[in-house]
C-alpha positions as CSV (number, residue, x, y, z in Angstrom):
1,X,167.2,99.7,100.5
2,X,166.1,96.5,98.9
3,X,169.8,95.9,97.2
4,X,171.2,96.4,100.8
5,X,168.4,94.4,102.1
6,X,169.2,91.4,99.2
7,X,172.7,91.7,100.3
8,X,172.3,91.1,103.7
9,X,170.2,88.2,103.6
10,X,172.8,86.7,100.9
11,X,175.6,87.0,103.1
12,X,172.8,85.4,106.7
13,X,172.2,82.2,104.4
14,X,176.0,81.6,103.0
15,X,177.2,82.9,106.6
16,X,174.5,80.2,107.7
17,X,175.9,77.3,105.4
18,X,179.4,77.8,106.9
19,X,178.4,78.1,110.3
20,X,176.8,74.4,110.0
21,X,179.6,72.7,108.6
22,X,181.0,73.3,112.3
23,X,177.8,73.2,114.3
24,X,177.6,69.5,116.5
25,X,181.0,69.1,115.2
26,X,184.9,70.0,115.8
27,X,186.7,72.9,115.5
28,X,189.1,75.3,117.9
29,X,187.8,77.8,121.1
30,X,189.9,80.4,122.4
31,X,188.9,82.7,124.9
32,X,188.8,86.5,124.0
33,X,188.2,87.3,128.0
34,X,186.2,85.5,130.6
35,X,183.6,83.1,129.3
36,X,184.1,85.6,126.0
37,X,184.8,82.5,123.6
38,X,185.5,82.2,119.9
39,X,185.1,79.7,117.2
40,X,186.8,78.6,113.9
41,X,183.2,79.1,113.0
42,X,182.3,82.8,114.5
43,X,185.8,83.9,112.3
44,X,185.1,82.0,108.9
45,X,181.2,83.7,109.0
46,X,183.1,87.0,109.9
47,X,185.1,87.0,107.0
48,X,182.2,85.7,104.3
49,X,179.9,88.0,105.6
50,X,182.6,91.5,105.2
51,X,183.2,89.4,101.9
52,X,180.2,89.7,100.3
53,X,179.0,93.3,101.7
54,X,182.5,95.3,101.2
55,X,182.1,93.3,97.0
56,X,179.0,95.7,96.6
57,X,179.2,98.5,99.2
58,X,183.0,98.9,99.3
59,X,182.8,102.4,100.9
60,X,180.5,101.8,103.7
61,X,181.5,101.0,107.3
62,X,182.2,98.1,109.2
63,X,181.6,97.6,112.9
64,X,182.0,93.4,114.2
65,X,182.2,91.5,117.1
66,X,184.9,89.2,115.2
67,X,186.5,92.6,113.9
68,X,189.7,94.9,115.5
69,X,187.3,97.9,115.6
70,X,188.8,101.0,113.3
71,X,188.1,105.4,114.1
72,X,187.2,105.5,110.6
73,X,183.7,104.0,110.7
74,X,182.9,107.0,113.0
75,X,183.4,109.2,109.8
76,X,180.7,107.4,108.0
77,X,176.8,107.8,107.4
78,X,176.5,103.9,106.6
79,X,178.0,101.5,109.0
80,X,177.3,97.5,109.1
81,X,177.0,96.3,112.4
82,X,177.6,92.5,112.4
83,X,177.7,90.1,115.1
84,X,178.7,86.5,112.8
85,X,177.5,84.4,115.6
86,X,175.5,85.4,118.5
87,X,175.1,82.7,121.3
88,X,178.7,81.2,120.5
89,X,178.6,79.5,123.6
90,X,175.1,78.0,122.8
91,X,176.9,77.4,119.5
92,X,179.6,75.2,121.5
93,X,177.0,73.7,123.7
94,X,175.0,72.2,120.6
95,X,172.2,74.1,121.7
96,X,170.0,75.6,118.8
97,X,169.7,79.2,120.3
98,X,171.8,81.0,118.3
99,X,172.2,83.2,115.2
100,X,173.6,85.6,112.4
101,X,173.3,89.0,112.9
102,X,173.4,91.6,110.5
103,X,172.6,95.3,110.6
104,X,173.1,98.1,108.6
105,X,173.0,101.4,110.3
106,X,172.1,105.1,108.6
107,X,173.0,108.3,110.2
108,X,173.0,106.3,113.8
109,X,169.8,104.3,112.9
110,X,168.9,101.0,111.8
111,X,167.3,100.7,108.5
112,X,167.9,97.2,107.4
113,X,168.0,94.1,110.1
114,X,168.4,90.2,108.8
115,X,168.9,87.5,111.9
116,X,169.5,83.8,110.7
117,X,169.6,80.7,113.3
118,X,170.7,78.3,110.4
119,X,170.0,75.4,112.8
120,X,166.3,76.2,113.1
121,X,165.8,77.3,109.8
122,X,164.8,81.3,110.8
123,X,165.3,83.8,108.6
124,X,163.7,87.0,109.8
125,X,164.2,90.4,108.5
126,X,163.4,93.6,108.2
127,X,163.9,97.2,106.6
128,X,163.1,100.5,108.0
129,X,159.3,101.2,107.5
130,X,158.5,98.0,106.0
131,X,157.5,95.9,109.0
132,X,159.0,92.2,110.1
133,X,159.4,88.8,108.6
134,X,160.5,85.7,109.4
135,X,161.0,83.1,106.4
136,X,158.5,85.4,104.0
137,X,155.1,85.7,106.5
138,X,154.8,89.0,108.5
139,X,155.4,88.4,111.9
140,X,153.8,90.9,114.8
141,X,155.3,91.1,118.9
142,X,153.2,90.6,121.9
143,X,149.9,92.1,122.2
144,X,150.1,91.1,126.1
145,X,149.0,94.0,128.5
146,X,149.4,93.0,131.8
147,X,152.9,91.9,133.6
148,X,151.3,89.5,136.0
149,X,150.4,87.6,132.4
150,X,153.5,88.5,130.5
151,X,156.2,86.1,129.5
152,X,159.8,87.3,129.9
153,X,162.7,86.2,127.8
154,X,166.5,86.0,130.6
155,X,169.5,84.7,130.4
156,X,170.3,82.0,132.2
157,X,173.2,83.5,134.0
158,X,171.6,86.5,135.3
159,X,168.8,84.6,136.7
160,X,171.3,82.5,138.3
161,X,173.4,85.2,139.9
162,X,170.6,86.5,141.1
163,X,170.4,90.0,138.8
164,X,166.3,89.6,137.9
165,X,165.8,89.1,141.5
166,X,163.4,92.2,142.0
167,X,161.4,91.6,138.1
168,X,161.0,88.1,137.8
169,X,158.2,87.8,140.3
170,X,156.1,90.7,139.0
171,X,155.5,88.7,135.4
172,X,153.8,85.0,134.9
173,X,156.6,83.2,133.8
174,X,160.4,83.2,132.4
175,X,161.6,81.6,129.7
176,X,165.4,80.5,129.4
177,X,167.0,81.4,125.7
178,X,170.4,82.0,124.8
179,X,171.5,85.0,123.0
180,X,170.5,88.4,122.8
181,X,169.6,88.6,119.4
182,X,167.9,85.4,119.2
183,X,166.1,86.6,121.8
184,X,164.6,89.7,120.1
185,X,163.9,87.7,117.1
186,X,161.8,85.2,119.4
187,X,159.9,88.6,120.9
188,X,159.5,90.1,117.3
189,X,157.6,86.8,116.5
190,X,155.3,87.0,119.2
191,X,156.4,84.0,121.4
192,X,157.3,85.7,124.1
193,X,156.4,89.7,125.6
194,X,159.3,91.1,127.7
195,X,163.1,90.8,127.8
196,X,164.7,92.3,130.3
197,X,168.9,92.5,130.7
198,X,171.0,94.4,133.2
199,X,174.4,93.4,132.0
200,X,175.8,96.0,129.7
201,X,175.8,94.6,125.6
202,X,177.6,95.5,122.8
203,X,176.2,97.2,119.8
204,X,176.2,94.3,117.4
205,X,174.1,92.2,120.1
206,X,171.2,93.8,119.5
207,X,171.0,96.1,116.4
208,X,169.7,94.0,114.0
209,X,167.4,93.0,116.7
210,X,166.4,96.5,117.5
211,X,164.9,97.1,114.2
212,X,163.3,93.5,113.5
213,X,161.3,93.7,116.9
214,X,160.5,97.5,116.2
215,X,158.7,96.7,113.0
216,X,157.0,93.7,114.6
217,X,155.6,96.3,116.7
218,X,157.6,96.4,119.7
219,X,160.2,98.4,121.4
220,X,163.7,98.3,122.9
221,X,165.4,101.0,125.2
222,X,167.7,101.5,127.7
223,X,166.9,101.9,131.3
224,X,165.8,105.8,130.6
225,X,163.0,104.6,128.7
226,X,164.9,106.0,125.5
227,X,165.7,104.2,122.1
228,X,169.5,103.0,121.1
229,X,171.8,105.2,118.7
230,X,174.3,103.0,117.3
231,X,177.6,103.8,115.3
232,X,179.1,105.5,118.8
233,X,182.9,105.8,119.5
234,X,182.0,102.9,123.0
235,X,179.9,100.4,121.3
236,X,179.1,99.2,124.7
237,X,175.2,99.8,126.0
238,X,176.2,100.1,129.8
239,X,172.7,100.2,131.3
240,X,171.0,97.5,130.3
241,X,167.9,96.9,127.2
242,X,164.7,96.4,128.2
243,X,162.7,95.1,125.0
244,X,158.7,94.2,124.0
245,X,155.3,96.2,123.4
246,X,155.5,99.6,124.4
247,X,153.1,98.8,127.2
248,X,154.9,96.2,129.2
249,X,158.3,98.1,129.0
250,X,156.8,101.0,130.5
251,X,155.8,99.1,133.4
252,X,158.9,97.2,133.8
253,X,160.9,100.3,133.5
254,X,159.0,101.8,136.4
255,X,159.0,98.9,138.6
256,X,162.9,98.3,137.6
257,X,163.1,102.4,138.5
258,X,161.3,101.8,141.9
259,X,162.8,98.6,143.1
260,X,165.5,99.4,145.8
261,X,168.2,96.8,144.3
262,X,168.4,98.4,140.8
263,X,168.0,102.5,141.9
C-alpha cells in the first residue's frame, strides 16, 4: 500500500495548495441543504484530488462528499472515500479547524487514511498496520483512564442545542473544534481523549479518521460499541460515533446507554 499511500498524500498537499488560494479570501457559497454549504474551494480540491487518484488507480471506486454518488462503487473491492474539505463552514468562518480527507477503503475497511489542515500545517497519516503520523513523528491517542479527568472533543452546535446534555458533566472538560475529522486527527495526536457525536455523519466524515486514530491507539464505534464498515449502499452513520482509548468509550457508551435522554 505504500504507492496508494504516496498517492494520497500527493493529492492532501496539492488539494491543500488550492484550498489556500481561497482560504481568508473570496469565492462563491451555495447551500446544498440547511447550513450544508459549498465552496468554489471544496469543488476545485474535489476535482484535483479524483484527478490525481483516477491517473494511477483508474479502476478503483470513488465515494465524495463533493460527488453525485454512483451504484457502481458498490461492485468494487477498493473504494476512495474522500471528503475535499471538512469543516467548510469553519473554512468560510476563517477559522483554522478544518481539513482534507482522504481514505481508501478495502473489502469495507480502511487501509490507508491521510488528513491535511493546510492552514495549520498537519499532515497526518496512516496505513493499515503501520501506526499514525502527523508531519513524519509517530503520534499515539490518550492514555487517560478516568472520565471525571478526560477531555472531550463537541461540536459547538450540539452543545448548544443541548444534545451532550447528559455526557458533558461526567468528563473534566470540553473542548470546542470544528469538524469531524479534524477532530479525530486532534484525538489521534493525543490532545484530547473522547469525542462524542449524536448527530448521524456521513461516511467520508470520518473514514480517514477512523483508521488514523485506530493506529494512534484508539477506537471509534457506533453507539453498539461496534466498529464502522464503510463502502455501504446509505453512507449515512445514523447513530452517532463515539471515538478515543478503548477505555473511555466503554464507559461513555454505558453511561450514554443508561442515561434516560439518549435510551
Amino acid at each position: 500500500m505504500q504507492k496508494e499511500l504516496e498517492i494520497a498524500i500527493q493529492a492532501a498537499k496539492e488539494a491543500g495548495e488550492i484550498a489556500m488560494g481561497y482560504y481568508q479570501g473570496s469565492y462563491n457559497v451555495r447551500e446544498k441543504s440547511p447550513n450544508n454549504p459549498v465552496t468554489t474551494a471544496d469543488l476545485m480540491t474535489n476535482q484535483r484530488i479524483r484527478e490525481i487518484i483516477y491517473h494511477t488507480f483508474p479502476d478503483d471506486g470513488w465515494l465524495s462528499e463533493e460527488t453525485e454518488d454512483s451504484p457502481d462503487r458498490l461492485a468494487k473491492s477498493r473504494v476512495w472515500v474522500v471528503d475535499p474539505i471538512d469543516g467548510t463552514e469553519e473554512f468560510i468562518a476563517g477559522t483554522p479547524e478544518f481539513a482534507i480527507s482522504i481514505a481508501l477503503v478495502v473489502e469495507g475497511t480502511p487501509v490507508i487514511g491521510v488528513l491535511h489542515n493546510p492552514a495549520t500545517a498537519e499532515l497526518f497519516y496512516a496505513y493499515a498496520g503501520g501506526g499514525a503520523f502527523c508531519n513524519g513523528t509517530p503520534i499515539y491517542s490518550s492514555s487517560c483512564r478516568c472520565l471525571k479527568q478526560a477531555s472531550m472533543l463537541v461540536s459547538q452546535t450540539e452543545h448548544r442545542k443541548g444534545l451532550l446534555a447528559g455526557l458533558i458533566p461526567l468528563v473534566a472538560e470540553i473542548q470546542y473544534i470544528g469538524s469531524v475529522t479534524y477532530k479525530l486527527a486532534r484525538l489521534a495526536a493525543g490532545a484530547g481523549d473522547l469525542y462524542v457525536t449524536v448527530r448521524p455523519k456521513n461516511e467520508w466524515d470520518f473514514c480517514a479518521g477512523d483508521l488514523i486514530l485506530c493506529e494512534a491507539g484508539g477506537v471509534l464505534w457506533d453507539k453498539a460499541g461496534q466498529i464502522i464498515s464503510y463502502n455501504k449502499k446509505r453512507v449515512k452513520q445514523p447513530t452517532g460515533l463515539f471515538a478515543g482509548n478503548p477505555t473511555l468509550v466503554k464507559q461513555i457508551l454505558h453511561c450514554y446507554s443508561s442515561t434516560p435522554v439518549y435510551v
